[in-house]
PDBQT receptor file of N, H, CA, C and O in Angstrom, charges set to zero:
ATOM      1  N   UNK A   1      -1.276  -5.878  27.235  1.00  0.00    +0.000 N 
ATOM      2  CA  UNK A   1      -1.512  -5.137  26.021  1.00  0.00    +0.000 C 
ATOM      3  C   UNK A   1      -0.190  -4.524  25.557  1.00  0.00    +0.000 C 
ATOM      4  O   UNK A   1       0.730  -4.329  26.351  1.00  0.00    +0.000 OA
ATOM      5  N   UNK A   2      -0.102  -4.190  24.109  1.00  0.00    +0.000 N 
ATOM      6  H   UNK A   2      -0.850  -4.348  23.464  1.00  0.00    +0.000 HD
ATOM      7  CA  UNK A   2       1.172  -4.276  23.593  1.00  0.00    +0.000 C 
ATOM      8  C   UNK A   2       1.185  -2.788  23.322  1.00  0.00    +0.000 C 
ATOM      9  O   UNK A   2       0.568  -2.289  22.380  1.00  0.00    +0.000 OA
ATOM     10  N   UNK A   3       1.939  -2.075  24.215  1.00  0.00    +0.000 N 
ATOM     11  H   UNK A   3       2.440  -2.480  24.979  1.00  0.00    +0.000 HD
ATOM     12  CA  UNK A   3       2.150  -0.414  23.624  1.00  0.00    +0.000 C 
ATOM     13  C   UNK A   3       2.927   0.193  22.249  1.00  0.00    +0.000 C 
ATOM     14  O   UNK A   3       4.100   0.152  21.878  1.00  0.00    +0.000 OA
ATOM     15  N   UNK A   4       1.850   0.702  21.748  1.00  0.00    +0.000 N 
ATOM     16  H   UNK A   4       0.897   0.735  22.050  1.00  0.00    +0.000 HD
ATOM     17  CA  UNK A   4       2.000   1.385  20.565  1.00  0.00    +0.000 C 
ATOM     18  C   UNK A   4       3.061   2.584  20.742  1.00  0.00    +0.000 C 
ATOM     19  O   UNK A   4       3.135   3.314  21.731  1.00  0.00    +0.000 OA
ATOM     20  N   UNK A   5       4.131   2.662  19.215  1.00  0.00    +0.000 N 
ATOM     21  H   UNK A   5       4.071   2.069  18.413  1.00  0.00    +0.000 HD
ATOM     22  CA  UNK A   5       5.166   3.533  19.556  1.00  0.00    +0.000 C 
ATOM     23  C   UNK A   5       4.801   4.493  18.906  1.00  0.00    +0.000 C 
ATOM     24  O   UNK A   5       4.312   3.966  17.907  1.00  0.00    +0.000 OA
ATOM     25  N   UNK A   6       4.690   5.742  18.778  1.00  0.00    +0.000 N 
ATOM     26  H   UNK A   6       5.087   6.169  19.590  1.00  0.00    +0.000 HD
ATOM     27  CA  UNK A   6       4.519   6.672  17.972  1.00  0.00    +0.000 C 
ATOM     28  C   UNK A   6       5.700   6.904  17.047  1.00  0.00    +0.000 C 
ATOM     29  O   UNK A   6       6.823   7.179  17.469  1.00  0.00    +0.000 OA
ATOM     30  N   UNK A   7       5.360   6.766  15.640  1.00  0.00    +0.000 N 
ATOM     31  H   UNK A   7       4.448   6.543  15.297  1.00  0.00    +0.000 HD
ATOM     32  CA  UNK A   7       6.661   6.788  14.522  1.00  0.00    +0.000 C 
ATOM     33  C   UNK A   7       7.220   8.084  14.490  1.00  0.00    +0.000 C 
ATOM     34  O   UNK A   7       6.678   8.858  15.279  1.00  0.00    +0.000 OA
ATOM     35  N   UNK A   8       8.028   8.496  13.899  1.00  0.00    +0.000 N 
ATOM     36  H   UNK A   8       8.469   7.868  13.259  1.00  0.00    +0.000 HD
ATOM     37  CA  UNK A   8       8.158   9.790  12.999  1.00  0.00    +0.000 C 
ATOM     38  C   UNK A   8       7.830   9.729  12.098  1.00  0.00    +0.000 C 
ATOM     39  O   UNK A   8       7.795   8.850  11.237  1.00  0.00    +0.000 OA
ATOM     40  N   UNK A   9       7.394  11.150  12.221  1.00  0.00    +0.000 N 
ATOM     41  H   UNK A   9       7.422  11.864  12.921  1.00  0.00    +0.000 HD
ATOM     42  CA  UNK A   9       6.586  11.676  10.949  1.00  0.00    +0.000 C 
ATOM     43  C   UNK A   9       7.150  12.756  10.052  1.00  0.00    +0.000 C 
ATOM     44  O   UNK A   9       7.743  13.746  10.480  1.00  0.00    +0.000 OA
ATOM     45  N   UNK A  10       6.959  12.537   8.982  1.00  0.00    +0.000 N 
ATOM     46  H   UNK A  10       6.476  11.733   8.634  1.00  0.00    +0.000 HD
ATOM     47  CA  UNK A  10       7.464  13.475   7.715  1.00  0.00    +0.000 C 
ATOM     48  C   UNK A  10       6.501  14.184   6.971  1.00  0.00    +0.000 C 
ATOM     49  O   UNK A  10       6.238  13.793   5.834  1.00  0.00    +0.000 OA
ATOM     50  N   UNK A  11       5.919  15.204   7.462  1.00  0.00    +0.000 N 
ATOM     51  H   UNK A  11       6.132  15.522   8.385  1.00  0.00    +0.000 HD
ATOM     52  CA  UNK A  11       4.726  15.850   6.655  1.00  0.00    +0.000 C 
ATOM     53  C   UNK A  11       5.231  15.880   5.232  1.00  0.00    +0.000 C 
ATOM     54  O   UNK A  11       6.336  16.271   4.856  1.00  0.00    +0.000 OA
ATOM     55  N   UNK A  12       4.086  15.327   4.390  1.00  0.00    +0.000 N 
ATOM     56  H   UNK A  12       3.189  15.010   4.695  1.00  0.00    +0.000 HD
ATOM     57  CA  UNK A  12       4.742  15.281   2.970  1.00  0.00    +0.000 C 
ATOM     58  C   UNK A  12       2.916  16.214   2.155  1.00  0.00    +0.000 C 
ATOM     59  O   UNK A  12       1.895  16.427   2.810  1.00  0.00    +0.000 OA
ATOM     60  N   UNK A  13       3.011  16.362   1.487  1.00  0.00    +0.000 N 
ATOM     61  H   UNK A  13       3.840  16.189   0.955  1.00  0.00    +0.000 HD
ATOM     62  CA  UNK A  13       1.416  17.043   0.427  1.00  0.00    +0.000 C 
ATOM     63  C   UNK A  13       1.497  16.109  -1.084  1.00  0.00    +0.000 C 
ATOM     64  O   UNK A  13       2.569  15.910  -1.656  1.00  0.00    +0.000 OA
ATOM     65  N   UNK A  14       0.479  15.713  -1.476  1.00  0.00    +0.000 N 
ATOM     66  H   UNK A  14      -0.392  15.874  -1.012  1.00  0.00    +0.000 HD
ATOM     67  CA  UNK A  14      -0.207  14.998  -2.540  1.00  0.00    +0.000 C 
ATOM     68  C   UNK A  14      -1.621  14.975  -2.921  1.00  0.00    +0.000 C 
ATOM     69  O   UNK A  14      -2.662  14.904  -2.269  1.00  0.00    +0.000 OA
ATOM     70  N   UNK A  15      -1.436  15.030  -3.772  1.00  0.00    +0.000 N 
ATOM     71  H   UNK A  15      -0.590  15.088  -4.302  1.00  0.00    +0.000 HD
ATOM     72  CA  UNK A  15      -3.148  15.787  -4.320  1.00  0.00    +0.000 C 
ATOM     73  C   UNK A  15      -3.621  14.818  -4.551  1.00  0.00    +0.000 C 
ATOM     74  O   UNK A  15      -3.174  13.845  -5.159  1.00  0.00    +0.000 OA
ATOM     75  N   UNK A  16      -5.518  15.167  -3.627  1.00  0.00    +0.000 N 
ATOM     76  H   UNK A  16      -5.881  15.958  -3.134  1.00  0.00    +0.000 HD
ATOM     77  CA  UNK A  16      -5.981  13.805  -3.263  1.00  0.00    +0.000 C 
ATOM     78  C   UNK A  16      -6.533  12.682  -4.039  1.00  0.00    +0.000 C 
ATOM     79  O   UNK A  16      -6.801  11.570  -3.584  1.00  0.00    +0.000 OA
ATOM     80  N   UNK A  17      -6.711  13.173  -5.540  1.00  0.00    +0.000 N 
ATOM     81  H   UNK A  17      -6.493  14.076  -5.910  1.00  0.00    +0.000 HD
ATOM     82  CA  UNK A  17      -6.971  12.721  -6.410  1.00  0.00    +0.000 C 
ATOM     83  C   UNK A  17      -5.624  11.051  -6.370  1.00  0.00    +0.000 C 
ATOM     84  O   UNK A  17      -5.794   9.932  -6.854  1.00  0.00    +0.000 OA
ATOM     85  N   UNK A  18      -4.976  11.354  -5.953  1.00  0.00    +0.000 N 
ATOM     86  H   UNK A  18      -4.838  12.263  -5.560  1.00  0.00    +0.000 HD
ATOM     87  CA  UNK A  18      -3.622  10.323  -6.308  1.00  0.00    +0.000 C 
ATOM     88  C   UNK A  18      -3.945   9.464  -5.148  1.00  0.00    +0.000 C 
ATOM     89  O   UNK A  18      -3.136   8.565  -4.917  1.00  0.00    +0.000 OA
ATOM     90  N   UNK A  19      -4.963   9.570  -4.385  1.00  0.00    +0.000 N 
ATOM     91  H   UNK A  19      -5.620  10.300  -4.572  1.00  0.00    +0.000 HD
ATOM     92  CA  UNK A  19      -5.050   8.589  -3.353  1.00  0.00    +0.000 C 
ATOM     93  C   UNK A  19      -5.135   6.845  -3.762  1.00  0.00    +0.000 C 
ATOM     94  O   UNK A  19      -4.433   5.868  -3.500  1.00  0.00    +0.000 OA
ATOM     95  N   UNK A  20      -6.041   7.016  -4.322  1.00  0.00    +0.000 N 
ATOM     96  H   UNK A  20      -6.611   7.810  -4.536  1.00  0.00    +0.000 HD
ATOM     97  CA  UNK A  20      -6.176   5.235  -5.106  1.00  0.00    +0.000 C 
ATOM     98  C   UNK A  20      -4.670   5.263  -5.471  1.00  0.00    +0.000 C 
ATOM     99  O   UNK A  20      -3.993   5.099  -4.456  1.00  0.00    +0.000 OA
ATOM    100  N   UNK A  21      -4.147   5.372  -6.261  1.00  0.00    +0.000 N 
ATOM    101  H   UNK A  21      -4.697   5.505  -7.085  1.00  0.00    +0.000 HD
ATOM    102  CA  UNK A  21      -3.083   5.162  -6.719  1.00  0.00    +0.000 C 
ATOM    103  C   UNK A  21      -2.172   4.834  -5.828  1.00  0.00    +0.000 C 
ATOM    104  O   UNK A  21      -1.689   3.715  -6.001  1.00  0.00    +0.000 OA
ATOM    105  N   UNK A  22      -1.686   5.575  -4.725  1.00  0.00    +0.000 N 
ATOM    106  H   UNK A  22      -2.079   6.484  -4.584  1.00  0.00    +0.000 HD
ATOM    107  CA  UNK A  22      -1.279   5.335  -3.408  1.00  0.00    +0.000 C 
ATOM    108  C   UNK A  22      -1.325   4.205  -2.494  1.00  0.00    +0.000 C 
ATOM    109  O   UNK A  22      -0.510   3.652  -1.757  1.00  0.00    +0.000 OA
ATOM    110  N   UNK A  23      -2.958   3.995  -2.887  1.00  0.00    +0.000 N 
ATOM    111  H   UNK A  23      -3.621   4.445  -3.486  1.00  0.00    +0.000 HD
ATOM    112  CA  UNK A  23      -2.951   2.495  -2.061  1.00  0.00    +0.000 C 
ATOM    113  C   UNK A  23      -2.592   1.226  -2.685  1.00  0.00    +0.000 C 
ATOM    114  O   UNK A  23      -2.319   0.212  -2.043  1.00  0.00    +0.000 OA
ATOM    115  N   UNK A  24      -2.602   1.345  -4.408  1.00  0.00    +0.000 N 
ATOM    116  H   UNK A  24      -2.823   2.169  -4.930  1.00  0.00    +0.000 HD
ATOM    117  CA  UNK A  24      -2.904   0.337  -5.444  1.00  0.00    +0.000 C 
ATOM    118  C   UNK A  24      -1.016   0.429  -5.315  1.00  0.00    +0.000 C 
ATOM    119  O   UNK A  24      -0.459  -0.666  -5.233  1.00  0.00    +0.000 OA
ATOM    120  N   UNK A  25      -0.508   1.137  -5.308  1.00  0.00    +0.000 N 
ATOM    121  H   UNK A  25      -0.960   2.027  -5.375  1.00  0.00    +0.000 HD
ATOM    122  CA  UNK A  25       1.294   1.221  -4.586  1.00  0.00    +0.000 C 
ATOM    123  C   UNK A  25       1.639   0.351  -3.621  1.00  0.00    +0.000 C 
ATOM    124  O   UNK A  25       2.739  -0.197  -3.538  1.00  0.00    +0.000 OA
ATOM    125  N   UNK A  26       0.364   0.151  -2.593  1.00  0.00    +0.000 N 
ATOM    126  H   UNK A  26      -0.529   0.596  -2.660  1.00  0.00    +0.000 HD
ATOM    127  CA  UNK A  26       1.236  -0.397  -1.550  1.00  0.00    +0.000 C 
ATOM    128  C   UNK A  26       2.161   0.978  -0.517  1.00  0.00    +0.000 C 
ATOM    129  O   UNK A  26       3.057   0.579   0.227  1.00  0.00    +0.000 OA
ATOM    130  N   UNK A  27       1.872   2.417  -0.563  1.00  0.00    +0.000 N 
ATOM    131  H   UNK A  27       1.144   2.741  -1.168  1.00  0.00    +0.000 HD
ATOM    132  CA  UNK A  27       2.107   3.675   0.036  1.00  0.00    +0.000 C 
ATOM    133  C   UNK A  27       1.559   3.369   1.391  1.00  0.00    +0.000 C 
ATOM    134  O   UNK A  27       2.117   3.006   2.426  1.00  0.00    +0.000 OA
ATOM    135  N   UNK A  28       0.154   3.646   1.059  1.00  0.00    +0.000 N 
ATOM    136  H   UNK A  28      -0.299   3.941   0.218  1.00  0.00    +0.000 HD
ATOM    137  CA  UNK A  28      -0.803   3.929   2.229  1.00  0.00    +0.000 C 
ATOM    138  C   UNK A  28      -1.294   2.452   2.549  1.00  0.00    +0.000 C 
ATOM    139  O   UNK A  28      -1.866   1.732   1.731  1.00  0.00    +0.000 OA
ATOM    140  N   UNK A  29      -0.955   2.070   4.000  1.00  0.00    +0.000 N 
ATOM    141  H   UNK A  29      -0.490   2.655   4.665  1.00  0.00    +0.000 HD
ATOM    142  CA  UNK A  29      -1.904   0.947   4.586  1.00  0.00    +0.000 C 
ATOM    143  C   UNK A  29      -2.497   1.154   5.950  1.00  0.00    +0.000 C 
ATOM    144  O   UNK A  29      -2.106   1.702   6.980  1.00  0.00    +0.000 OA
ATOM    145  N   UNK A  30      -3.753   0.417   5.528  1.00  0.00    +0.000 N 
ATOM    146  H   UNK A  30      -4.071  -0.029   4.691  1.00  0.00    +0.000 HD
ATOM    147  CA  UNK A  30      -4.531   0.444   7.304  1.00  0.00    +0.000 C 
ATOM    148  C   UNK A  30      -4.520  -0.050   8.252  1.00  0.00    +0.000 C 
ATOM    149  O   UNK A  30      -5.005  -1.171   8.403  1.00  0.00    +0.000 OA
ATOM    150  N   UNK A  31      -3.879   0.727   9.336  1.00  0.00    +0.000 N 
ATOM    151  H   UNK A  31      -3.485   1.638   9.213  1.00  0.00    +0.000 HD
ATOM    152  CA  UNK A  31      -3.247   0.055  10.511  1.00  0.00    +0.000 C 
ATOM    153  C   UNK A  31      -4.265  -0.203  11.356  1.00  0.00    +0.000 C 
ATOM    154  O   UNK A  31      -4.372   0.618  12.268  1.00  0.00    +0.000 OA
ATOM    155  N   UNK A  32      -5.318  -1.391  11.335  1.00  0.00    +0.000 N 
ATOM    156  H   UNK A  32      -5.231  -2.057  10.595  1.00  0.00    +0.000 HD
ATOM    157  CA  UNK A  32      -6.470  -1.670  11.635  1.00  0.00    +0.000 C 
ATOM    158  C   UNK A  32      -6.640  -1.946  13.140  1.00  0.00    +0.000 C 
ATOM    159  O   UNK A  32      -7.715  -1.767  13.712  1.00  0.00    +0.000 OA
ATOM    160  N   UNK A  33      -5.343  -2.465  13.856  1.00  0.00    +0.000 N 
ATOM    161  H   UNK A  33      -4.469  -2.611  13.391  1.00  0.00    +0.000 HD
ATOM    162  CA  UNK A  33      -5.190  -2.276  15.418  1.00  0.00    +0.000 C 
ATOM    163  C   UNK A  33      -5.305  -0.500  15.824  1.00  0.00    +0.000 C 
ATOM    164  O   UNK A  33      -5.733  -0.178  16.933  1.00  0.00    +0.000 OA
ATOM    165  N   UNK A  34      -4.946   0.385  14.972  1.00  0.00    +0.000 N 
ATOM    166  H   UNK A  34      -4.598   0.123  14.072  1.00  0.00    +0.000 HD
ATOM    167  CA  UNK A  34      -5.192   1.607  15.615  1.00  0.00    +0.000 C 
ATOM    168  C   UNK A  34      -6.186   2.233  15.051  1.00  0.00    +0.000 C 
ATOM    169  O   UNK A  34      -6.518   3.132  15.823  1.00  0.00    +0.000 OA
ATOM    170  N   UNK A  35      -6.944   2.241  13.966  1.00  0.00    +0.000 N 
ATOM    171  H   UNK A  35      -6.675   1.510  13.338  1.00  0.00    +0.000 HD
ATOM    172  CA  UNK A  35      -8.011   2.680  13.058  1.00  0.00    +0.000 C 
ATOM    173  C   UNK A  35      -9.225   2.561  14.075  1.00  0.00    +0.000 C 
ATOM    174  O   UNK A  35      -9.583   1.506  14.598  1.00  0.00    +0.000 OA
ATOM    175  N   UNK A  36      -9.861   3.932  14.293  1.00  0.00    +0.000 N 
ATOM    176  H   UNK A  36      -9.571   4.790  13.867  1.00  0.00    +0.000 HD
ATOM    177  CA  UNK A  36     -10.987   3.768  15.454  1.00  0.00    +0.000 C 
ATOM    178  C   UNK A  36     -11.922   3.073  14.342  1.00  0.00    +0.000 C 
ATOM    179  O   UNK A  36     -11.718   3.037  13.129  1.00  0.00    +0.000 OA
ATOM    180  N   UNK A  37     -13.277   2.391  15.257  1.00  0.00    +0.000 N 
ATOM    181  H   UNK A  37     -13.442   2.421  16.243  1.00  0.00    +0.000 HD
ATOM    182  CA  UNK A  37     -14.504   1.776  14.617  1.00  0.00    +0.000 C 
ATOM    183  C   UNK A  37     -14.902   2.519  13.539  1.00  0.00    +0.000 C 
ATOM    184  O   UNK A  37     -14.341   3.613  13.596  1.00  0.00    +0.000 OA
ATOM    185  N   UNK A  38     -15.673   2.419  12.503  1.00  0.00    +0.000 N 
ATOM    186  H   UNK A  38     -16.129   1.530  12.457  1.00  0.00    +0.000 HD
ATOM    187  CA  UNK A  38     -16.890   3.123  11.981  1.00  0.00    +0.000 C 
ATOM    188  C   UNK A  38     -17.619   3.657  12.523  1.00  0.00    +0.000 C 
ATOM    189  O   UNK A  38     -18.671   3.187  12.956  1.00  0.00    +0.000 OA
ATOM    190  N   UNK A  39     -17.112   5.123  12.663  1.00  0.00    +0.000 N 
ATOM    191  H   UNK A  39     -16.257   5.505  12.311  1.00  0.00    +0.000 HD
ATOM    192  CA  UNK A  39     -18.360   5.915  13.509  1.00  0.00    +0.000 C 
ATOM    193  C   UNK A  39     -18.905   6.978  12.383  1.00  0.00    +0.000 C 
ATOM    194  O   UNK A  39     -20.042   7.375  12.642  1.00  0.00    +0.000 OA
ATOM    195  N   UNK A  40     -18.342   7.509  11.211  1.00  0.00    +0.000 N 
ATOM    196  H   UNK A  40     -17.419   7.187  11.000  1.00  0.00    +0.000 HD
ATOM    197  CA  UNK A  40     -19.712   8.122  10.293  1.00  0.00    +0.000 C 
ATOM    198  C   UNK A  40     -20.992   7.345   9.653  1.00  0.00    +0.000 C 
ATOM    199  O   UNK A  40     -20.956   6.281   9.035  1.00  0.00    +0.000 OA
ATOM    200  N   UNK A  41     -21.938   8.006   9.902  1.00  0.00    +0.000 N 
ATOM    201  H   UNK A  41     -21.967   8.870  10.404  1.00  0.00    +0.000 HD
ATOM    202  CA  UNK A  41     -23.299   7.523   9.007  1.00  0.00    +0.000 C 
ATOM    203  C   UNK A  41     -23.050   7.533   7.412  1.00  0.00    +0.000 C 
ATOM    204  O   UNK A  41     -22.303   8.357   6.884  1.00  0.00    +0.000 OA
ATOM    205  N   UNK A  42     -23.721   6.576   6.724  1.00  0.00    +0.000 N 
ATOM    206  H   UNK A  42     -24.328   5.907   7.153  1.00  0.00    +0.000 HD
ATOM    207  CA  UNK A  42     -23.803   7.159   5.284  1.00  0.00    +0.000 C 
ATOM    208  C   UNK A  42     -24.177   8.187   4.644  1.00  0.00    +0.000 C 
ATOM    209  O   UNK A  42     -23.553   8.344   3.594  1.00  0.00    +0.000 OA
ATOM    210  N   UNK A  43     -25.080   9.076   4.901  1.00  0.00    +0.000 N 
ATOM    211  H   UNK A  43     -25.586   8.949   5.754  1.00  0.00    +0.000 HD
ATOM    212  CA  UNK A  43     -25.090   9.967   4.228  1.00  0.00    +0.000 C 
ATOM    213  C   UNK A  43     -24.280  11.228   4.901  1.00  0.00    +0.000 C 
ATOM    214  O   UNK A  43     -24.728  12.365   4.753  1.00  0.00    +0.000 OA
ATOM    215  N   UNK A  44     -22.865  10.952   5.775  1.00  0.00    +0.000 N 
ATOM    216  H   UNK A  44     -22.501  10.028   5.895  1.00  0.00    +0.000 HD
ATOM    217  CA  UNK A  44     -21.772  11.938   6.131  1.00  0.00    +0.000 C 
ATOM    218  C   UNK A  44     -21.123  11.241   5.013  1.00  0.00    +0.000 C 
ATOM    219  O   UNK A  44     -21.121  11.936   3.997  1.00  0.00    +0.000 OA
ATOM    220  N   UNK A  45     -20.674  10.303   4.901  1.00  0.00    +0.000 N 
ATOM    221  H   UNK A  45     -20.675   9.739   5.726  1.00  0.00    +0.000 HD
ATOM    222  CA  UNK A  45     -19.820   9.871   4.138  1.00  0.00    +0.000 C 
ATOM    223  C   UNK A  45     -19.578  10.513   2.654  1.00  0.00    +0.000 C 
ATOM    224  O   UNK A  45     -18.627  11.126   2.170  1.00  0.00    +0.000 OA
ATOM    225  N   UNK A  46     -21.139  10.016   2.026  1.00  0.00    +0.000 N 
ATOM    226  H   UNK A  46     -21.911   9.518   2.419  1.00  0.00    +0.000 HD
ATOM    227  CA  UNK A  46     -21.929  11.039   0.772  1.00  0.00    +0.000 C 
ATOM    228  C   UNK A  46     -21.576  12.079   0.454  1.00  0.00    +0.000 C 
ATOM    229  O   UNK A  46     -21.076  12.354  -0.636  1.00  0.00    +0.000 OA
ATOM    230  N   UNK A  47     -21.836  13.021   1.597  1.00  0.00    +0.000 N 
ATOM    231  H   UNK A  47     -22.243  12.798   2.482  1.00  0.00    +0.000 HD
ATOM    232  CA  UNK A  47     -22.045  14.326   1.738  1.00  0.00    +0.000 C 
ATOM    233  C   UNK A  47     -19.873  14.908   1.613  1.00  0.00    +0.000 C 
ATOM    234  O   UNK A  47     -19.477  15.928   1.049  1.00  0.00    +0.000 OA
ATOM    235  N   UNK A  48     -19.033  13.935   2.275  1.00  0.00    +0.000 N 
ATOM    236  H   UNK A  48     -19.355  13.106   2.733  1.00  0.00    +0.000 HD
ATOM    237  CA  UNK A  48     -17.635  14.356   2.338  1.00  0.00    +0.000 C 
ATOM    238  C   UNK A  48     -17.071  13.893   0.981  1.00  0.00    +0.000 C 
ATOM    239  O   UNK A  48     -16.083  14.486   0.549  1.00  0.00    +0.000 OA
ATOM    240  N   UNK A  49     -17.526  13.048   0.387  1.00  0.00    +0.000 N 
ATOM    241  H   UNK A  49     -18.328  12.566   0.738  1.00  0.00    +0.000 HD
ATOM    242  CA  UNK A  49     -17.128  12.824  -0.851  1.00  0.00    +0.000 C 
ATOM    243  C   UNK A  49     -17.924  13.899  -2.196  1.00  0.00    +0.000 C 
ATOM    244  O   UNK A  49     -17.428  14.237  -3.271  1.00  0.00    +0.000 OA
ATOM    245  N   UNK A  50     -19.077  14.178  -1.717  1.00  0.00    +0.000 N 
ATOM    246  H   UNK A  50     -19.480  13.903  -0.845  1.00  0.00    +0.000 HD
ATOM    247  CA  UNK A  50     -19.605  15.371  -3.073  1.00  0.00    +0.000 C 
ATOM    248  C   UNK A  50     -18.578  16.388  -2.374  1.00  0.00    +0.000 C 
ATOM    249  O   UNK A  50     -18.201  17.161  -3.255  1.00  0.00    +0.000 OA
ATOM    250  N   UNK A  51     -17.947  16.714  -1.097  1.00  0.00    +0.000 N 
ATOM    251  H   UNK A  51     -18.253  16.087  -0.382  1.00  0.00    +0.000 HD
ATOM    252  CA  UNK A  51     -17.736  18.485  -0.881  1.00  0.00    +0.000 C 
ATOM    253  C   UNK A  51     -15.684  18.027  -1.502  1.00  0.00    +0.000 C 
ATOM    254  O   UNK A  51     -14.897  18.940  -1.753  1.00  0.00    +0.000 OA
ATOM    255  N   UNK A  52     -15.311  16.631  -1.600  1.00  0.00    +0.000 N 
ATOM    256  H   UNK A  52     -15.950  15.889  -1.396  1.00  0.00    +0.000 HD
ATOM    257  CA  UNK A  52     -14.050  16.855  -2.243  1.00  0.00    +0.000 C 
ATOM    258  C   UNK A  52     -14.075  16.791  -3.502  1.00  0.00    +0.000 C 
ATOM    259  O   UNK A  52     -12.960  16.875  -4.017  1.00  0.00    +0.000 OA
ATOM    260  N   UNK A  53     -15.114  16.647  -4.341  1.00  0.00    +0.000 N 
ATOM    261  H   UNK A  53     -16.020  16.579  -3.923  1.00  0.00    +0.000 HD
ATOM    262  CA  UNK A  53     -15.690  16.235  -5.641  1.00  0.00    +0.000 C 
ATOM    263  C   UNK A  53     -15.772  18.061  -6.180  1.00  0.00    +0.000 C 
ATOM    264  O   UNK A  53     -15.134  18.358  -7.190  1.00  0.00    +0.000 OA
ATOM    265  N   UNK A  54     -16.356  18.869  -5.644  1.00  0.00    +0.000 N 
ATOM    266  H   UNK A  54     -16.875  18.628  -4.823  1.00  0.00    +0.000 HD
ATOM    267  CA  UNK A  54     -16.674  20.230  -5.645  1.00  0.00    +0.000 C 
ATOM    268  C   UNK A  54     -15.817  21.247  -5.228  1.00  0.00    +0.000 C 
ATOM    269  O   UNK A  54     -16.028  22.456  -5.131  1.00  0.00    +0.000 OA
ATOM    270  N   UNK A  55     -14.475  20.357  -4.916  1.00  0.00    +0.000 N 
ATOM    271  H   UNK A  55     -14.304  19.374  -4.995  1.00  0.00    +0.000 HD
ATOM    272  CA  UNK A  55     -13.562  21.094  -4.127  1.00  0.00    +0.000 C 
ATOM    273  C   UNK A  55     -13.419  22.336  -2.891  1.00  0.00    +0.000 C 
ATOM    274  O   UNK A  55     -12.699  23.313  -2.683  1.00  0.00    +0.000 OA
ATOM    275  N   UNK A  56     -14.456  21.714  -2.296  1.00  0.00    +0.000 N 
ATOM    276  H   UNK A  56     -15.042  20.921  -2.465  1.00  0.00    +0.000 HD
ATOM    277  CA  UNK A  56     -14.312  22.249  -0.995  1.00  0.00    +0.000 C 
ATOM    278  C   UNK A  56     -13.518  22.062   0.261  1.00  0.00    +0.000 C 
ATOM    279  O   UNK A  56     -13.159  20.938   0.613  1.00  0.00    +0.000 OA
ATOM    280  N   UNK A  57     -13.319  22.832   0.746  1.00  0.00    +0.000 N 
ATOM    281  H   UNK A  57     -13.611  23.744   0.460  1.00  0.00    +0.000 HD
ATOM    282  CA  UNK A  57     -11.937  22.350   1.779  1.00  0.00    +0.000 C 
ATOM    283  C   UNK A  57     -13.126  21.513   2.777  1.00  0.00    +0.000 C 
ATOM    284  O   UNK A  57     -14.241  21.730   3.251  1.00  0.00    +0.000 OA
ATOM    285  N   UNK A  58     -12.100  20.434   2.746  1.00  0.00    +0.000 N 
ATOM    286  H   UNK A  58     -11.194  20.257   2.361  1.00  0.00    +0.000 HD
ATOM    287  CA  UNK A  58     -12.533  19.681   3.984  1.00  0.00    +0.000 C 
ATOM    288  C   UNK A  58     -11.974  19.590   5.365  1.00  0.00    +0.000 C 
ATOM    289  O   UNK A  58     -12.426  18.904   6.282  1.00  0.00    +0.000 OA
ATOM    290  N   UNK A  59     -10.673  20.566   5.400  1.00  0.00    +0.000 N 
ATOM    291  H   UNK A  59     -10.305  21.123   4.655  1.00  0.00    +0.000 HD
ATOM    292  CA  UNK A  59      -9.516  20.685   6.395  1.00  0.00    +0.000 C 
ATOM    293  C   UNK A  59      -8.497  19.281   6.851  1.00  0.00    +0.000 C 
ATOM    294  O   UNK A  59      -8.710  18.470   5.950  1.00  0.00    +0.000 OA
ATOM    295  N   UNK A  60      -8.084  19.021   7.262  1.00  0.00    +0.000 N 
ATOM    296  H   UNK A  60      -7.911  19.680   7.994  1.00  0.00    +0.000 HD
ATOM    297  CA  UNK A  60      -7.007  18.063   7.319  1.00  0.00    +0.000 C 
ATOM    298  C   UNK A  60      -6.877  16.731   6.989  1.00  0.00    +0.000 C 
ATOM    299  O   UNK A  60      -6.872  16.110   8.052  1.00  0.00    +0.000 OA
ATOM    300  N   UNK A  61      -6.780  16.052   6.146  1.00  0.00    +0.000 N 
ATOM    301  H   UNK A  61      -6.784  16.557   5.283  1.00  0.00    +0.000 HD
ATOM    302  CA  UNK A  61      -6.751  14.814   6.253  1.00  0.00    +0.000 C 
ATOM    303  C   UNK A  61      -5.343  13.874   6.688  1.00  0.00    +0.000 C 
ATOM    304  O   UNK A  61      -4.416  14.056   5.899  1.00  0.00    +0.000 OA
ATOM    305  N   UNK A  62      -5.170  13.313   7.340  1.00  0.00    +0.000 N 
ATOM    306  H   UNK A  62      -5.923  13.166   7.981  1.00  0.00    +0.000 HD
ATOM    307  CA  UNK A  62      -3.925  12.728   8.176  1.00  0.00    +0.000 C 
ATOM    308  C   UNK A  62      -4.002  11.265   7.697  1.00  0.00    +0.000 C 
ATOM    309  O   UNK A  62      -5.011  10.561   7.653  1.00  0.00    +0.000 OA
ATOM    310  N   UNK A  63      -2.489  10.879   7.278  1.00  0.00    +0.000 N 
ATOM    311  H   UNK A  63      -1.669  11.451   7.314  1.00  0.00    +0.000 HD
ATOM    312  CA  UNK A  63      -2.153   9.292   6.786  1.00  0.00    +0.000 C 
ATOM    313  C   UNK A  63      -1.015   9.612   7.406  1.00  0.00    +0.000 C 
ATOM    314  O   UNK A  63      -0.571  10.646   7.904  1.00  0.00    +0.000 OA
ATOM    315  N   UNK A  64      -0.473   8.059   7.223  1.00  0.00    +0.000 N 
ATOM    316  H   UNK A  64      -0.834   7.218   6.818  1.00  0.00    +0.000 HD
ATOM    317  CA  UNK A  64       0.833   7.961   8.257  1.00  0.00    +0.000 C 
ATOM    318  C   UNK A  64       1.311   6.946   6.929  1.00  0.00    +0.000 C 
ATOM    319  O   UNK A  64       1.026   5.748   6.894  1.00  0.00    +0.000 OA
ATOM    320  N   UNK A  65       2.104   7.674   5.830  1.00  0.00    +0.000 N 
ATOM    321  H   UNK A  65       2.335   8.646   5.859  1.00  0.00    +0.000 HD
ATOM    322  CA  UNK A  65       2.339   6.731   4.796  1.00  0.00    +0.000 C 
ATOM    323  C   UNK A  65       3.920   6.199   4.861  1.00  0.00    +0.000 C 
ATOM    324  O   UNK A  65       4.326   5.373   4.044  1.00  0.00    +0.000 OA
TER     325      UNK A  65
């Protein structure tokens, strides 16, 4: 098995609204060898998208762009 290096990281902030945009860039990609399974249900999913819709803090969201 092929050990994963941990990059450096550059904490950067972007408002999350600019996310599509980000990916439609070519910014953000999914590193699908390290991306754990699908483990939320649909209606968590639902429920995290109405509370950023309503602007509620959802606390951290982490990309490695």
């Amino acid at each position: 098995m092929v050990k994963q290096t941990v990059p450096d990281i550059d904490f950067d902030k972007f408002v999350l609204a600019e996310i599509s945009k980000k990916f439609e860039a070519d910014e953000i990609l999914i590193n699908h060898e390290y991306q754990r399974g699908d483990i939320w249900k649909l209606n968590q999913k639902i429920e995290l998208i109405k509370s950023i819709k309503s602007s509620y803090s959802i606390g951290v969201l982490v990309l490695f762009i």
